[in-house]
C-alpha positions in Angstrom: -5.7 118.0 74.0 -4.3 117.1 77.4 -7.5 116.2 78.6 -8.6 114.2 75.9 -5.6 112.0 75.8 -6.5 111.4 79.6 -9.5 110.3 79.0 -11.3 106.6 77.9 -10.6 105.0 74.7 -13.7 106.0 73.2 -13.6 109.4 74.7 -10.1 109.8 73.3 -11.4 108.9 69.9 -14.4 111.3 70.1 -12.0 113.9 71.4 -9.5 113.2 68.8 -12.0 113.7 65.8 -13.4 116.8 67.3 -10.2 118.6 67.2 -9.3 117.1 64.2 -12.8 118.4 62.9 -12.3 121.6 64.3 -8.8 121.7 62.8 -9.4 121.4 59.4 -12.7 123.7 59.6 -10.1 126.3 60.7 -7.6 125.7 57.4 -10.4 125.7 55.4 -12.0 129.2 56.5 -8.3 130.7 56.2 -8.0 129.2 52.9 -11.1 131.0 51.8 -10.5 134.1 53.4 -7.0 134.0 51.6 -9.1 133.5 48.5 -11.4 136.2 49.3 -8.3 139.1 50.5 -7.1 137.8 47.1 -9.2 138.7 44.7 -10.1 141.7 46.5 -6.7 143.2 46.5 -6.9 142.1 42.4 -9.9 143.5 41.9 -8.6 146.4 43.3 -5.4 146.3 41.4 -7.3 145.9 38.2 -9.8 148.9 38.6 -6.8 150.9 40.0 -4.5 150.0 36.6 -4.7 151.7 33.2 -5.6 150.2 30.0 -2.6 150.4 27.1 -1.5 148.6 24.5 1.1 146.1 24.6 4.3 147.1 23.4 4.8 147.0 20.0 0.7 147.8 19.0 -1.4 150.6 19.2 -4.5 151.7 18.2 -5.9 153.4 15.4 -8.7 156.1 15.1 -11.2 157.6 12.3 -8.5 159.9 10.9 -5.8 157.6 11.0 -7.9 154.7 9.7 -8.7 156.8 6.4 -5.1 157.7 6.0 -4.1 153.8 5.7 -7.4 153.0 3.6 -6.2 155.0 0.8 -2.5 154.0 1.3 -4.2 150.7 0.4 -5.9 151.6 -2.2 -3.2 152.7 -4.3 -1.0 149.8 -3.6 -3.6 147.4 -4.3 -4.3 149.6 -7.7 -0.7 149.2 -8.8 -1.0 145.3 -7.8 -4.4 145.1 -9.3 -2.9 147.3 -12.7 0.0 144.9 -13.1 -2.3 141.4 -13.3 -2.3 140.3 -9.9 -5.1 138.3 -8.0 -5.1 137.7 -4.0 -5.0 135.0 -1.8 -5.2 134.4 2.1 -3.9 132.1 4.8 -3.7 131.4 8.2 -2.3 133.4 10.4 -0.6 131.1 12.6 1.4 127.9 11.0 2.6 124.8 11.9 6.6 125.7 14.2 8.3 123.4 11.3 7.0 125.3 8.0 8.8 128.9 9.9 11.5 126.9 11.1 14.9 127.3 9.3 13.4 129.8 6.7 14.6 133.2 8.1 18.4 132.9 9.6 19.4 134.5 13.1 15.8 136.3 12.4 14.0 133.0 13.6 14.2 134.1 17.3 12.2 136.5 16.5 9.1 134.4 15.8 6.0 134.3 18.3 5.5 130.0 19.2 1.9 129.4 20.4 1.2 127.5 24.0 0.7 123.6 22.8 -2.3 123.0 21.2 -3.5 119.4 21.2 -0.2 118.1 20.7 1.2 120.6 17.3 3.3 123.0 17.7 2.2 126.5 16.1 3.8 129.8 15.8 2.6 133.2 14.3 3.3 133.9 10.7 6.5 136.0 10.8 6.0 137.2 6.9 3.6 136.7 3.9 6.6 134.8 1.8 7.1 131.2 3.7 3.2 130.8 4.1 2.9 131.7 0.2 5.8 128.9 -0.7 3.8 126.7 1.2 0.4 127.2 -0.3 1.8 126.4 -3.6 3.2 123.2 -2.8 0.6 122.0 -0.6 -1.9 123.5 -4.1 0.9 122.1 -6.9 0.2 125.8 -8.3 3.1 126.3 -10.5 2.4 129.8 -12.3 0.5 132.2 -10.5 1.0 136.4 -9.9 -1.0 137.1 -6.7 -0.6 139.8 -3.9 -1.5 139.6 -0.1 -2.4 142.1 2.7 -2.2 141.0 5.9 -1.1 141.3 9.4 3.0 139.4 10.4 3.8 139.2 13.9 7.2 139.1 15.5 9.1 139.4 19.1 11.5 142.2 17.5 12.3 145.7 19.8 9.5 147.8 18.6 10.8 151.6 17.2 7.3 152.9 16.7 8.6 156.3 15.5 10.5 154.7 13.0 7.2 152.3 12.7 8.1 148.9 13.5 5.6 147.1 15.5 5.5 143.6 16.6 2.1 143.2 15.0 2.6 145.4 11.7 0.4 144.7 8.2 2.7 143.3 5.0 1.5 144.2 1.7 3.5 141.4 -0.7 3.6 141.2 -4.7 5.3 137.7 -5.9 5.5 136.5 -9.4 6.1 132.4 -9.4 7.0 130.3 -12.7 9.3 129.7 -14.7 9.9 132.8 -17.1 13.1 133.8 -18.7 15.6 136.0 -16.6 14.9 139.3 -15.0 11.9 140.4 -16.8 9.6 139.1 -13.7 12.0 140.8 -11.1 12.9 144.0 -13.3 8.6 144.2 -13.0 8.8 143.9 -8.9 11.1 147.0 -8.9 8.9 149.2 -11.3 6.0 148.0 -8.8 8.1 149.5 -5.9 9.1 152.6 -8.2 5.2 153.3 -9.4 4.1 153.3 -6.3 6.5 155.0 -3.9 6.2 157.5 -6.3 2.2 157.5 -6.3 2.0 158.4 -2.1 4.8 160.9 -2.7 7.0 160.1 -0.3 9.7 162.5 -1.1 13.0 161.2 -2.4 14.0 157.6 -2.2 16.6 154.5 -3.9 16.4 151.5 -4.5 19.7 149.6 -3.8 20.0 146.2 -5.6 22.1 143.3 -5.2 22.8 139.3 -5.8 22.8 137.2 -3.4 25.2 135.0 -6.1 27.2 138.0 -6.0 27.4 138.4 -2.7 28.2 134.5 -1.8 30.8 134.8 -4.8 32.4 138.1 -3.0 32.5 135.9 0.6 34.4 133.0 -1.0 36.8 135.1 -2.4 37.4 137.3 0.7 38.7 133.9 2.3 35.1 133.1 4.0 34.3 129.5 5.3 31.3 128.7 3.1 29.7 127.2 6.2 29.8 130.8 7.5 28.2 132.4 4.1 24.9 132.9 6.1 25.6 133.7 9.2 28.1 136.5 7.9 25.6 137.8 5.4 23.2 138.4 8.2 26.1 140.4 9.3 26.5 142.7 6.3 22.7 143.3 6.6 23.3 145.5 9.2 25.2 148.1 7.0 22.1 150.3 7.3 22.1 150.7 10.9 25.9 150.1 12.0 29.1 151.7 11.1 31.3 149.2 9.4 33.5 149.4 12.4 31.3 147.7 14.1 30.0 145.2 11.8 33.5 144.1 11.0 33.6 143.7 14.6 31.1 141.5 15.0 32.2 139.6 11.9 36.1 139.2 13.8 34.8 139.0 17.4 31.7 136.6 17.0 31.7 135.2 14.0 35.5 133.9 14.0 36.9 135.9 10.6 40.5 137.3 10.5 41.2 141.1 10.5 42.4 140.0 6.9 39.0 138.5 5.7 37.0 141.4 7.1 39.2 144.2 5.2 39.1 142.1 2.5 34.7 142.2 2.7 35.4 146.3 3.5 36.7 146.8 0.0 33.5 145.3 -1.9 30.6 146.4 0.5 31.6 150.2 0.0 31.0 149.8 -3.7 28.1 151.7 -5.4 27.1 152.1 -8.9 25.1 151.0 -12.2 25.3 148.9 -14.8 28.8 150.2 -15.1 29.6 148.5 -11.8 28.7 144.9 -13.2 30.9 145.8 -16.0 33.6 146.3 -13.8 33.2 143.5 -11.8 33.0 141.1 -14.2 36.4 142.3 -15.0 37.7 141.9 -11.0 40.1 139.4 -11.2 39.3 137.4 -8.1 35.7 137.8 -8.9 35.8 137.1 -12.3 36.9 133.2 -11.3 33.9 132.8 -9.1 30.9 131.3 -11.1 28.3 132.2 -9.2 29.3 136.4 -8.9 29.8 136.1 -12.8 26.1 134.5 -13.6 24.8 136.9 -10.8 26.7 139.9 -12.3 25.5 138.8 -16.4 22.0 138.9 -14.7 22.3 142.3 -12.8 23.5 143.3 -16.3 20.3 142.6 -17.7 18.0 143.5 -15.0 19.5 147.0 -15.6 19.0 146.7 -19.1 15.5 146.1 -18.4 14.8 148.8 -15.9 16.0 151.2 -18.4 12.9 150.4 -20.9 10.4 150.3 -18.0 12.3 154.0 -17.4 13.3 153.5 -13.5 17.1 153.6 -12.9 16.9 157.2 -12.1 16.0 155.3 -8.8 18.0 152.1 -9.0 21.4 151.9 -7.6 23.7 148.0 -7.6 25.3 148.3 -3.9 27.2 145.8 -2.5 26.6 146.3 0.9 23.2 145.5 0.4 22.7 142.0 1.9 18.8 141.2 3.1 19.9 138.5 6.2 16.9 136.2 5.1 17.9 132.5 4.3 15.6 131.8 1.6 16.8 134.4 -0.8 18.7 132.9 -3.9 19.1 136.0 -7.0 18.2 139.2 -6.7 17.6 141.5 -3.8 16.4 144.7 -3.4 15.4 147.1 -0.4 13.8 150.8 -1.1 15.3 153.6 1.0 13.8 156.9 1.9 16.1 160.0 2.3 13.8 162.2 4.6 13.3 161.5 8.2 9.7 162.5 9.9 9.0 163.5 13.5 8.1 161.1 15.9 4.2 160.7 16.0 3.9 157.6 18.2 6.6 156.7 20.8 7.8 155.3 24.3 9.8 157.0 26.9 12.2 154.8 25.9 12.3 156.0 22.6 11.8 159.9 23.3 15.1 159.7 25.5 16.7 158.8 22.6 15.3 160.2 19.9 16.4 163.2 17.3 14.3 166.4 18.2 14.8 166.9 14.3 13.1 163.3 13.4 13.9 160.1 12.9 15.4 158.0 9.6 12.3 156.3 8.5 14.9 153.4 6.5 13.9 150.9 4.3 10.0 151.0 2.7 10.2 148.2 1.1 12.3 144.9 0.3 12.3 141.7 -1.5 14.1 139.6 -4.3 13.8 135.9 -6.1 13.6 133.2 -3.7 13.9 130.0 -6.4 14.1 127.3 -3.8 11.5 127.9 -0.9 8.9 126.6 -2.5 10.9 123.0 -2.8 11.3 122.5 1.0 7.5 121.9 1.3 7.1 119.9 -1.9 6.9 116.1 -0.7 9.5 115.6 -3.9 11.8 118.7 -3.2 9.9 120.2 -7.1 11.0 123.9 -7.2 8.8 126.5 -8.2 11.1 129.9 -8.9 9.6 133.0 -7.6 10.3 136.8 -7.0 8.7 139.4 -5.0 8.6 142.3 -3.0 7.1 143.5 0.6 5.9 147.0 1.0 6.8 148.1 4.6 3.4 149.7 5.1 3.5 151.0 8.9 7.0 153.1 7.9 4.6 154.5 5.3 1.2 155.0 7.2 4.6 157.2 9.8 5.1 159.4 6.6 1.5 160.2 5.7 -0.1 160.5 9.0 3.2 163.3 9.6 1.9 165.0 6.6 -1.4 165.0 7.6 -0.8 166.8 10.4 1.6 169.3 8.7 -1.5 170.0 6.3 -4.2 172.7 6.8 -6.2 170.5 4.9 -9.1 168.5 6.9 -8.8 164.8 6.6 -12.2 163.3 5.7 -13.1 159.9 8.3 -16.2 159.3 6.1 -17.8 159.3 2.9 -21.3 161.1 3.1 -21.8 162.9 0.3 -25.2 164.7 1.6 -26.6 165.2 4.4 -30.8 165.3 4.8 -31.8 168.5 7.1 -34.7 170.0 8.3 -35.5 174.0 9.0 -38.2 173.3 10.9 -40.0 170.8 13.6 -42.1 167.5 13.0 -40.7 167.0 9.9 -38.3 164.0 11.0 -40.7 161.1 8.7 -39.5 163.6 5.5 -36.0 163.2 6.1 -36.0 159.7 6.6 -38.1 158.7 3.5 -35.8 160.8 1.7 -32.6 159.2 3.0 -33.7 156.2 2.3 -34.6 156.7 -1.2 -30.9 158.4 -1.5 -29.3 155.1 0.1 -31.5 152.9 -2.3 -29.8 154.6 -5.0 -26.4 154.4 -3.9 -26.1 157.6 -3.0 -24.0 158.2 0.3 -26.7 160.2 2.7 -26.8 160.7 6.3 -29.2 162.0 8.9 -29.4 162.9 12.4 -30.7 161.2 15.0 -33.2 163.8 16.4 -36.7 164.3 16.1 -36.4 168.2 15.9 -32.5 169.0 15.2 -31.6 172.8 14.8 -30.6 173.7 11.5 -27.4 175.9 12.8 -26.5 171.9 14.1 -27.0 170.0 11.0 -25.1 172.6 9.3 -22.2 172.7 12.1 -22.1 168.7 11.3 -21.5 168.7 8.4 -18.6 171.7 8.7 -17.0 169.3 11.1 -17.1 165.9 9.2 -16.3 167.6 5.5 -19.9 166.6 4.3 -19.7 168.6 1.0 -23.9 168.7 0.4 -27.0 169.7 2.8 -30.3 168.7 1.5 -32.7 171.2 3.4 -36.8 170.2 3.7 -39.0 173.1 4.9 -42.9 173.2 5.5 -42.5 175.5 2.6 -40.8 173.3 0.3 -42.7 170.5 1.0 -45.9 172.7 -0.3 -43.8 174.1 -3.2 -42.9 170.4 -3.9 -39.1 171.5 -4.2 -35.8 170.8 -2.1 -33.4 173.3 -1.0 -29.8 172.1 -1.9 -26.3 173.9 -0.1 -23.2 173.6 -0.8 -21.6 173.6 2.6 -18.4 175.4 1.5 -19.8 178.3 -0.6 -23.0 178.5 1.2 -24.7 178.7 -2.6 -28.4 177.2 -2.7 -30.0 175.5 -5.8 -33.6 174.6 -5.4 -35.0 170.8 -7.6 -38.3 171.5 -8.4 -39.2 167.9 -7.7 -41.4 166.0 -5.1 -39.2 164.5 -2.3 -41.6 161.5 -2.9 -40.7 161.2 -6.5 -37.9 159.5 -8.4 -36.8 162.1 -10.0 -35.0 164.3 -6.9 -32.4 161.1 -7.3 -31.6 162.1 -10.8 -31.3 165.9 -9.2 -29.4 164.6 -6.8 -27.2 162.5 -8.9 -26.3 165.9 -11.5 -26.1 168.2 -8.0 -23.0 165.8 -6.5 -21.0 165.9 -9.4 -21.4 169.7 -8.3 -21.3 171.1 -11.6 -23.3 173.8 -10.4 -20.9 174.8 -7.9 -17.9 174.4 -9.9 -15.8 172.9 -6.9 -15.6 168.9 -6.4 -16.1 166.3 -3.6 -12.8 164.9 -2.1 -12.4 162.6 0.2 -8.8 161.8 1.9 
């Protein structure tokens, strides 16, 4: 550099955009080897980290996957058996239609990176996207259930099964009907099919949310506070009231006075005979809303009396379901067992009972009369009741019985399997499988030319096949079919053609088995 500024002008220059030259070659070469040491040491990361789940999902495999299939079955059977059609949506909305609908809860919605200028968020429940389908549709009367998945950004409990991606399964009656017949239905749905998976023993706890504004204006509370306190009193099921009057005094600005005054109400359990009594509380009696809330839990207990459910049905107080929209009746179903922990964290096993955990509420809902009016472009209400099923708590329960059980649970539904005793005879089984799948019939074969017999059979031990259709040279001269039962080993032969219609009709008598006096389950 010395040198060059020593020299000519035009020397200089020359000099100057050499080095210069030579400069930025070098920053570009470390730039690229920084690139390159990059991706390596990424690369190397990537291959050296293991694959998981995020928190807060998991996986599924065969054997759970038929466990939840027929959990969804029978709830869609009960939905189906009470009148109701389906409907789907989206599962991400616009930020504004989640917005404002679910309380302190609304923090724990998932908002989407900016697409094109909207702002999105993941659906945080079936309800809100349902009030908005109907005003966006004008649909005034309609009695539908949905299955689908709900996202949120809560603390996953996996062995209590809460997920942040989790399936709802929602029933919801909307129109204008006369009081509590629609939501007195809702509660026999809950009852019907809680008592379908048998569960073991469960409530379900009922309550106003008339009532329960009535009882906070009374007790002295600000009615700006109504919400935000009731969101407090919905954490009864997992706090002592110590420490949800507490939170109440401390954060949420009520006296020591107010709070007591709250204590004396939410402890109260009962029937119909607790709505009597109310209605005869002097304090409450004055409020209008707790009376027309009472006069209606009255008659909703009235009603679940004919549909024969208050066996189950208990009018708690404490009971307070921290959603905004909620404007009657609310309900949650409780379970009374606790399960071991199938699926958990370390997190979670430090701090978990060795004797199980509470599985909690299974299911949850009530009348929500004036969602539907904040997407209506005149503010036209649409009443409507309904209730959630909390699915993945279930799916906890049945997959712990399923491993309690000595019985196999079945991943498939073959009901026969097409086997050969002897070689070259692959062409056989396959135009006889096919004929048995043009029929209907639920047939499998294995993918070998020459399989073993002991095999087929072992395959069919190990996936619960029930039925073993066996061609031999023999048979295929005879013009007959050897059929086994897999369980009691007993053989029936159809004197029949495999080439000939009539083995279906065989076939068809065979897996009823009626010859074998047993009967084809599947999980």
């Amino acid at each position: 550099l010395t040198a060059a500024l020593k020299a000519p002008s035009h020397k200089f220059q020359t000099a100057h955009y050499s080095i210069l030259f030579l400069f930025l070659a070098y920053l570009f070469m470390a730039k690229i080897v920084r690139v390159v040491c990059y991706y390596a040491v990424s690369k190397s990361s990537y291959d050296r980290k293991a694959f998981r789940n995020l928190q807060g999902t998991r996986d599924y495999n065969p054997k759970q996957m038929a466990i939840r299939e027929k959990v969804f079955n029978i709830i869609i059977s009960c939905f189906k058996r009470h009148g109701a059609e389906t409907i789907d949506t989206p599962v991400f909305e616009l930020k504004e239609t989640l917005t404002g609908k679910y309380g302190e809860d609304s923090k724990l919605i998932y908002d989407l990176k900016d697409q094109g200028g909207e702002l999105l968020s993941l659906r945080y429940d079936l309800t809100v996207p349902f009030a908005r389908y109907l005003a966006m549709n004008k649909i005034t009367n309609i009695k539908r259930y949905h299955i689908a998945k709900v996202y949120r950004r809560d603390n996953p409990a996996m062995t209590r099964g809460r997920y942040r991606e989790f399936y709802q399964c929602d029933f919801d009656i909307a129109g204008q009907y006369d009081a509590m017949i629609a939501d007195a239905e809702c509660l026999k749905i809950v009852y019907e099919i809680l008592n379908e998976l048998d569960l073991g023993d469960f409530r379900i706890k009922v309550n106003d949310r008339r009532i329960l504004d009535g009882m906070f204006a009374v007790c002295g509370v600000p009615d700006e506070k109504f919400r935000t306190i009731c969101s407090t009193v919905d954490k009864l099921d997992k706090m002592a009231w110590e420490d949800v009057k507490k939170e109440m005094v401390n954060e949420k600005g009520l006296s020591e006075d107010v709070g007591d005054r709250i204590g004396e109400y939410v402890s109260m359990q009962g029937g119909q005979d607790l709505a009597e009594r109310l209605l005869q509380d002097r304090k409450l009696s004055q409020n209008k809303q707790a009376c027309a809330g009472l006069t209606d839990m009255k008659l909703l207990f009235s009603y679940l009396e004919l549909f024969q459910v208050t066996d189950k049905v208990v009018f708690d107080l404490s009971l307070a379901r921290g959603l905004d929209y909620y404007t009657g009746v609310i309900y949650e179903a409780i379970l009374s067992q606790t399960i071991p922990a199938l699926v958990s964290t370390p997190a979670e096993q430090n701090g978990a009972d060795e004797a199980g955990v509470n599985v909690g509420s299974v299911a949850g809902g009530g009348r929500y009369d004036g969602l539907v009016g904040m997407f209506d472009p005149k503010g036209r209400k649409v009443p409507c009741v309904g209730v959630s099923i909390g699915i993945e708590r279930i799916f906890s329960i049945m997959e712990q019985k399923a491993e309690a059980s000595s019985e196999k649970v079945r991943t498939t539904e073959t009901q026969v399997l097409v086997a050969s005793a002897q070689k070259n005879l692959l062409e056989e089984r396959l135009k006889l499988t096919n004929a048995l799948w043009n029929e209907g019939i639920k047939a499998e074969v294995l993918y070998k030319k020459n399989p073993k017999l002991l095999s087929q059979l072992q395959h069919c031990e190990e996936t619960g096949i029930p039925l073993v259709a066996i061609l031999g040279e023999q048979e295929l001269k005879d013009g007959v079919v050897k059929l086994r039962n897999v369980v009691s080993r007993e053989e029936v032969k159809t004197f029949t053609s495999c080439h000939s219609q009539n083995i279906l009709t065989e076939y068809k008598t065979i897996l009823c088995i009626k010859q074998f006096n047993t009967c084809v389950r599947v999980f």
